[in-house]
Wavefront OBJ file of the C-alpha trace (Angstrom):
o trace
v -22.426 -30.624 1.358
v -19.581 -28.976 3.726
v -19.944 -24.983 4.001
v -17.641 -23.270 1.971
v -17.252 -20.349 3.351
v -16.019 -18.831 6.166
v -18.171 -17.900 9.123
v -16.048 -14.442 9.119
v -17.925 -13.185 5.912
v -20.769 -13.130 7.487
v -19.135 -10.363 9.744
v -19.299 -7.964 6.638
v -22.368 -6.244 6.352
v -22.539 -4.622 2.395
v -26.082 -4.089 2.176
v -26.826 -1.108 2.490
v -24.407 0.157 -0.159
v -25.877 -2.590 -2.755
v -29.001 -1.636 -2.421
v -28.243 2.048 -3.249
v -26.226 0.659 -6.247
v -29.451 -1.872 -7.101
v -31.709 1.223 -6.915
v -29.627 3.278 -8.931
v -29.014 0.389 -11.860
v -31.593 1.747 -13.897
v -30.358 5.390 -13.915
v -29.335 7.296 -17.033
v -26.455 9.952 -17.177
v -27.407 10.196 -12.964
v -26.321 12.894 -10.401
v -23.943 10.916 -9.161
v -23.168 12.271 -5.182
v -21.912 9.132 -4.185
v -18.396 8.642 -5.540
v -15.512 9.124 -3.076
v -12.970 10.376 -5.626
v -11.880 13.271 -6.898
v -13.259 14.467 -10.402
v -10.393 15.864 -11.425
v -7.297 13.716 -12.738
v -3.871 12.649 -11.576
v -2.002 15.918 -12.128
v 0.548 15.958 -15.732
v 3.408 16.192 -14.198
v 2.823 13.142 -12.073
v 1.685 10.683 -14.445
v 5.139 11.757 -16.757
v 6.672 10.541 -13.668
v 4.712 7.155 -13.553
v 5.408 7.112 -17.199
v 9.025 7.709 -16.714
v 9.525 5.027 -14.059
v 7.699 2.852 -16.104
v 9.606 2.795 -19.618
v 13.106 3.078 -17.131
v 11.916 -0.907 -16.182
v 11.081 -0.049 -12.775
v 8.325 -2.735 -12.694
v 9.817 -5.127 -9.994
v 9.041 -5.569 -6.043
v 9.947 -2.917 -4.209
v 11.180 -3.476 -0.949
v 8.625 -4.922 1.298
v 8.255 -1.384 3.060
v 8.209 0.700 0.183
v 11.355 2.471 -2.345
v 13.943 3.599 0.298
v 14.251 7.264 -1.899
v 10.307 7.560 -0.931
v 10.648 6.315 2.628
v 13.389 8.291 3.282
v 11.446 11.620 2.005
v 8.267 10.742 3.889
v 10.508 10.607 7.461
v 12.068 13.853 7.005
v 8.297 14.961 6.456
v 7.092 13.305 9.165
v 10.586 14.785 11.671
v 9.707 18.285 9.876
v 5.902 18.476 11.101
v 6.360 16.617 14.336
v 9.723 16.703 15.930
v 9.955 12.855 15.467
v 14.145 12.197 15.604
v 13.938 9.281 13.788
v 10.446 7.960 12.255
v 8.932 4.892 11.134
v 7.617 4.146 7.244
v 5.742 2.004 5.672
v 4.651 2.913 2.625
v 1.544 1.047 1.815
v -1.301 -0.174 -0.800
v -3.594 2.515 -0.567
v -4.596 3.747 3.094
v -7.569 0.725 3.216
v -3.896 -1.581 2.765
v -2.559 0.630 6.001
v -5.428 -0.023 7.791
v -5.677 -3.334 7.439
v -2.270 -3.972 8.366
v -2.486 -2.440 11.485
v -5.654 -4.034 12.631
v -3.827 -7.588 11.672
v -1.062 -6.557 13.858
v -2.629 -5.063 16.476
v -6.020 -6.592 17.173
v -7.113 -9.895 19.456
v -10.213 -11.575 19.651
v -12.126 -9.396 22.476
v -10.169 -6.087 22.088
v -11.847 -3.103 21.888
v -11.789 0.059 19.540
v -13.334 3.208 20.427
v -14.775 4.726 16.974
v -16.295 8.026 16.855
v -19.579 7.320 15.120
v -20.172 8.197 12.246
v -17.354 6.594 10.823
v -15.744 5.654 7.683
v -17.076 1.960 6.624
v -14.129 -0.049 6.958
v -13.275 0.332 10.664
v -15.952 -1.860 11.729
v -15.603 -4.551 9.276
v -12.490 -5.316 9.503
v -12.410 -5.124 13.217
v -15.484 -7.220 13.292
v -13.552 -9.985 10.905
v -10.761 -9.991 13.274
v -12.803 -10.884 16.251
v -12.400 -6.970 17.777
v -15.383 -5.370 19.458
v -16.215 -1.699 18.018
v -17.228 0.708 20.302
v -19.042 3.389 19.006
v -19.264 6.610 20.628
v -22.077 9.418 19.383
v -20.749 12.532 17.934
v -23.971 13.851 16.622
v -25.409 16.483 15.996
v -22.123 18.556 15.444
v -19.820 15.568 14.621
v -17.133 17.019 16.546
v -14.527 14.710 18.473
v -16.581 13.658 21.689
v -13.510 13.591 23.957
v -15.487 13.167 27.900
v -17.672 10.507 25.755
v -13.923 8.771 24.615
v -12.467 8.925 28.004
v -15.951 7.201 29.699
v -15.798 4.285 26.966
v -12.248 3.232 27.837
v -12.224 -0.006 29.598
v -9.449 -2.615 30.160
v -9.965 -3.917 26.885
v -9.555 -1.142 24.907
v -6.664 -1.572 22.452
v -7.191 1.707 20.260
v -9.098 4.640 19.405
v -9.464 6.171 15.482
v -9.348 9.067 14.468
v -10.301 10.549 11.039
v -10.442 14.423 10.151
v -11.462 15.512 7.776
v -13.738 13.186 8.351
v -15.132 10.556 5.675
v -18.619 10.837 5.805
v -18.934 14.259 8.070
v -16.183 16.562 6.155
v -15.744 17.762 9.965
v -12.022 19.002 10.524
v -11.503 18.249 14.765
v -10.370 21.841 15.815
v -7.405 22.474 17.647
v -8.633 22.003 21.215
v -10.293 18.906 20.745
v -7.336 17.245 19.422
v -4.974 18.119 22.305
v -7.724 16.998 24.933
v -8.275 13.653 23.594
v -4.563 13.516 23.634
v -4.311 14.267 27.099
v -6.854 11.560 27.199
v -5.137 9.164 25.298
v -2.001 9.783 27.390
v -3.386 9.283 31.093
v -5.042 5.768 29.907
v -1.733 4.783 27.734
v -3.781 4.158 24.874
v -2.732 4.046 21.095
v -4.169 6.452 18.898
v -5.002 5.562 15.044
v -5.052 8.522 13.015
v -6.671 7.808 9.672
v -5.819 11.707 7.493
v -6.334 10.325 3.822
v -8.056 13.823 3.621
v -5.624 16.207 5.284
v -4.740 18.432 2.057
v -8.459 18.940 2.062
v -8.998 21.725 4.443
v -11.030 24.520 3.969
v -11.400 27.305 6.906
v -8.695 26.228 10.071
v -5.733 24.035 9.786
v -5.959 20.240 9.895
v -4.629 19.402 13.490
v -3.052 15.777 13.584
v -2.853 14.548 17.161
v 0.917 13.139 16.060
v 1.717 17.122 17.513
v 0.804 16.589 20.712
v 1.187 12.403 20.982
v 3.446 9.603 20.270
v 1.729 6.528 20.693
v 0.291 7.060 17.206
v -0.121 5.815 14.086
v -0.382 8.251 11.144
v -1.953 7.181 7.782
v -1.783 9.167 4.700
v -2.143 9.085 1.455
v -2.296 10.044 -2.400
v -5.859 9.173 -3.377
v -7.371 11.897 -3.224
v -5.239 14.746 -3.044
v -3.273 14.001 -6.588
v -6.494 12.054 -7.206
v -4.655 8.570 -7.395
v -7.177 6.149 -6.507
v -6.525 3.693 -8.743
v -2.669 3.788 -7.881
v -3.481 2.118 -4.326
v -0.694 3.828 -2.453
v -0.479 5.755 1.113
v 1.853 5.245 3.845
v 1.996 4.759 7.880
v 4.398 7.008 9.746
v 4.860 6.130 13.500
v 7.578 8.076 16.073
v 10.309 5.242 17.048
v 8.621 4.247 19.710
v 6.380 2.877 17.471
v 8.861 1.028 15.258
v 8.304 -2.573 16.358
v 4.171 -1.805 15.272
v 5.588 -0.702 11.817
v 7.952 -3.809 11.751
v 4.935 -6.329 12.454
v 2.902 -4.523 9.840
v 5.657 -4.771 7.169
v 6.285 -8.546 7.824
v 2.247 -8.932 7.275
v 2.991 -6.941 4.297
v 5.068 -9.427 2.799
v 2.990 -12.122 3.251
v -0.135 -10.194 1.672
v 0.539 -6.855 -0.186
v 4.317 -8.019 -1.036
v 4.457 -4.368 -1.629
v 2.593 -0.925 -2.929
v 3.234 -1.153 -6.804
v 6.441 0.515 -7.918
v 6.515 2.905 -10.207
v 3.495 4.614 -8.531
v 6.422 4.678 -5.526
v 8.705 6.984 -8.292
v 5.447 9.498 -8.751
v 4.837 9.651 -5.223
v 8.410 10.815 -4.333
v 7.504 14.104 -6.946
v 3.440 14.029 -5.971
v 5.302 14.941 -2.001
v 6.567 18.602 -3.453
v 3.471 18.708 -6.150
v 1.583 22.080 -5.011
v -2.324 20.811 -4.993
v -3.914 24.044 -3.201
v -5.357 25.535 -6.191
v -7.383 22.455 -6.566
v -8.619 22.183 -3.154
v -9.770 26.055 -3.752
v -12.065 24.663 -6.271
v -13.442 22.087 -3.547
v -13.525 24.967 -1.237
v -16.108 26.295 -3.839
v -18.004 23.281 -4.784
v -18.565 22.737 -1.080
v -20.192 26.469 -0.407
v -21.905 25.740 -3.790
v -24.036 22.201 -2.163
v -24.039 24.252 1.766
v -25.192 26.941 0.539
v -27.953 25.409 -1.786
v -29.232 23.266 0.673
v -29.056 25.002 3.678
v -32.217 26.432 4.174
v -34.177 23.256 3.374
v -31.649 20.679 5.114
v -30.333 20.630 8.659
v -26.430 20.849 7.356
v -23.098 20.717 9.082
v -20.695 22.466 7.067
v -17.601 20.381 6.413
v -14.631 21.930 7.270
v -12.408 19.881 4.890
v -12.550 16.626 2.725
v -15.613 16.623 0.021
v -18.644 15.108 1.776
v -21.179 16.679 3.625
v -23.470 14.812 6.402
v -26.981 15.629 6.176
v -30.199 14.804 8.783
v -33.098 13.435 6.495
v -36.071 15.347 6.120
v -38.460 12.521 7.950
v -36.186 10.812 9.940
v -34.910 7.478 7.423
v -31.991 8.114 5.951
v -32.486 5.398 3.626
v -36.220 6.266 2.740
v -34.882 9.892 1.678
v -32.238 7.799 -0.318
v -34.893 5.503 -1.872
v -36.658 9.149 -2.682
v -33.639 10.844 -4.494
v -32.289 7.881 -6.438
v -35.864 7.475 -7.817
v -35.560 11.162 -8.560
v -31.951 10.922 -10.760
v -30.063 11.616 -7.688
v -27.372 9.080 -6.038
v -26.622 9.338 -2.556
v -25.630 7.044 0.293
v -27.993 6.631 3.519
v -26.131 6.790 6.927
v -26.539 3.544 8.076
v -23.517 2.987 6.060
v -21.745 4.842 7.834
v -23.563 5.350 11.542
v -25.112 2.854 13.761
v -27.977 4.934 13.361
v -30.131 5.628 9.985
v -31.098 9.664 10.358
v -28.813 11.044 7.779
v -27.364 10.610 4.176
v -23.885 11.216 2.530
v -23.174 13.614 -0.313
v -19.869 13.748 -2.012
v -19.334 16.853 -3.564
v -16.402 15.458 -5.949
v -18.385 16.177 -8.829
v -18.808 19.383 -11.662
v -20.488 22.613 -10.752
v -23.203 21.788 -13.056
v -23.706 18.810 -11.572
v -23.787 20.097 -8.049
v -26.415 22.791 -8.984
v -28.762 20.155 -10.258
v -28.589 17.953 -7.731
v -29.340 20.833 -5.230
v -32.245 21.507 -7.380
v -33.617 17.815 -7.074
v -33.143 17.829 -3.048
v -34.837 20.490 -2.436
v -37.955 19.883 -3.899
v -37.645 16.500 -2.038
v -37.285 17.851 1.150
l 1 2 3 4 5 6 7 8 9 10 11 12 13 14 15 16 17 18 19 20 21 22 23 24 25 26 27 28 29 30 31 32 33 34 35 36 37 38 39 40 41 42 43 44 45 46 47 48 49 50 51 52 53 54 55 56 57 58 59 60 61 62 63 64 65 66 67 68 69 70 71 72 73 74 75 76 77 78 79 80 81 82 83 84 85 86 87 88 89 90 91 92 93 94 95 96 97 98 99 100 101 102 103 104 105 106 107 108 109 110 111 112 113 114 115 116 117 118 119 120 121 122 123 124 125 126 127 128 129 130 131 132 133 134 135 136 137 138 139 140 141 142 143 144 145 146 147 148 149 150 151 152 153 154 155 156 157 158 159 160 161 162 163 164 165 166 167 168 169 170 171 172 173 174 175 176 177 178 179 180 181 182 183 184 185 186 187 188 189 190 191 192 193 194 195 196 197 198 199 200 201 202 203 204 205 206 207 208 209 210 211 212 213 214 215 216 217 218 219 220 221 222 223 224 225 226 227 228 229 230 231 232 233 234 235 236 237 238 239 240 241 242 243 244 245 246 247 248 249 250 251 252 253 254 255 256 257 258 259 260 261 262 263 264 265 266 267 268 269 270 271 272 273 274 275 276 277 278 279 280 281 282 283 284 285 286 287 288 289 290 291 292 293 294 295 296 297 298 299 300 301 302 303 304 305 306 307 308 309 310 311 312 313 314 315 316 317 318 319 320 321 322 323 324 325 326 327 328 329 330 331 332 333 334 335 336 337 338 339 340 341 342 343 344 345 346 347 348 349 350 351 352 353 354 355 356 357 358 359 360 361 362 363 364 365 366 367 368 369
């Protein structure tokens, strides 16, 4: 019998997610720290405008790039925060969509992406489907952005480096300083720069720096997920200087041929969601983050995430996915590191749960550590 399927799937590595989800299948009313989304829902006033867009028949394709009203709002954002004269928008299923796109139009067989590790999952898999070569760079223990280990990984292959802060699975915001060296970096070796900032409303203590300030060989992805807690709307966007524009204009044409567009009256909410004031629920993140750091602190070797709602923590013993095994066992669902890390020494918590829930699950870890 002829193989079905293609040798690429085997490039995709879900295991050690399913195996948290095949532990945790027996589970009753669970502590549930795994879940990247927001507990809170899509803001009123947002969903009247989905609502509104909706019953007013605006159901068809977009354009391939997105509503023009929405593109053109996102540009003046994008020339407001960064000076760009005349930027670049796609507006995109979800920031996964973005990502993809860009890899598709961006990557050959043999090129090479430099990835601060740990990283979110997607990067590798996708660059691994399309033949790309990750090359993961160690930013532990402090997860900060390791800009001398950046600059010694670039070789003449290298195509790209990411970027994510706040980072998904650290919560680490890159401070100021960082950011501006790597773009030096990123500037002497003419390299482009991804910037993946699905989190960037999520910052707790110092501003979220996007490199896009201080370089223009960049792409910038953002997105509506989380902040207005849209996850199920699957829409984001990729801004890019004009430099940039003929990147943008490959990615839109793959668009076409796969996305056709981001769904369109999600595009009508999204032009209101860009002037919807979120801050006093990322105060209540702000909390629920001191609420797990502070609980755990004292048992758990913890880097305090400076934005997003995860936290990164070493496991007591040294497996990340033994500690795992421990707390799902124990009511408790987390995610080891390996998911996330080339290395298996830590697990994930997502915070984006209640207060209640937070305490108890503090509880529960610490009498496993």
């Amino acid at each position: 019998m002829k193989k079905l399927v293609a040798d690429r799937t085997s490039l995709i590595d879900a295991s050690g997610i399913r195996k948290v989800f095949a532990l945790a299948a027996e589970l009753k009313d669970p502590i549930n720290f795994s879940i990247g989304q927001p507990d809170f829902d899509v803001p009123e006033p947002l969903k009247q405008e989905a609502i509104k867009a909706i019953e007013a028949g605006m159901n068809r394709y977009s354009q391939t790039a997105g509503d023009k009203e929405l593109q053109d709002k996102i540009a003046a954002a994008m020339k407001a925060e960064f000076g760009w004269d005349d930027p670049s928008v796609l507006v995109a299923s979800g920031v996964s969509g973005g990502l993809l796109l860009s890899f598709m139009a961006l990557i050959n067989p043999g090129d090479e992406v430099i990835i601060p590790d740990p990283y979110f999952v997607i990067y590798k898999h996708v660059i691994n489907m399309l033949g790309g070569k990750c090359v993961f760079v160690d930013a532990y223990p402090d997860f900060g952005l390791p800009v001398e280990k950046i600059a010694a990984a670039v070789t003449d292959k290298t195509k790209m480096i990411i970027l994510n802060s706040p980072s998904n699975p650290t919560g680490v915001v890159y401070p100021e300083a960082q950011v501006k060296a790597l773009a030096e970096v990123a500037a002497q070796k003419d390299i482009l720069v991804l910037t993946d900032e699905i989190y960037e409303q999520f910052c707790y203590d110092d501003p979220c720096v996007s490199i896009a300030k201080y370089y223009d060989k960049v792409l910038v992805m953002r997105g509506f997920s989380k902040s207005y807690a849209m996850t199920g709307w699957r829409l984001a966007y990729v801004a890019a200087p004009a430099s940039m524009r003929p990147v943008i204009e490959e990615m839109t044409k793959i668009q076409q041929y796969t996305f056709v567009c981001a769904p369109s009256p999600f595009q009508r909410a999204a032009i209101a969601a860009l002037d919807y004031d979120v801050s006093d629920l990322v105060a209540s993140y702000a909390k629920k983050r001191d609420l797990l750091c502070d609980g755990l602190k004292d048992k758990f070797e913890v880097v305090k995430p400076g934005g997003a709602f995860y936290a990164f923590i070493k496991a007591p013993g040294g497996s990340g996915t033994e500690f795992v095994t421990k707390a799902i066992k124990n009511n408790v669902l987390i995610i080891p590191g390996n998911v996330f890390s080339e290395v298996d020494t830590h697990f994930r918590v997502s915070f984006a749960t209640t207060d209640e829930k937070i305490q108890q699950g503090v509880e529960i870890l610490r009498s496993l550590a």
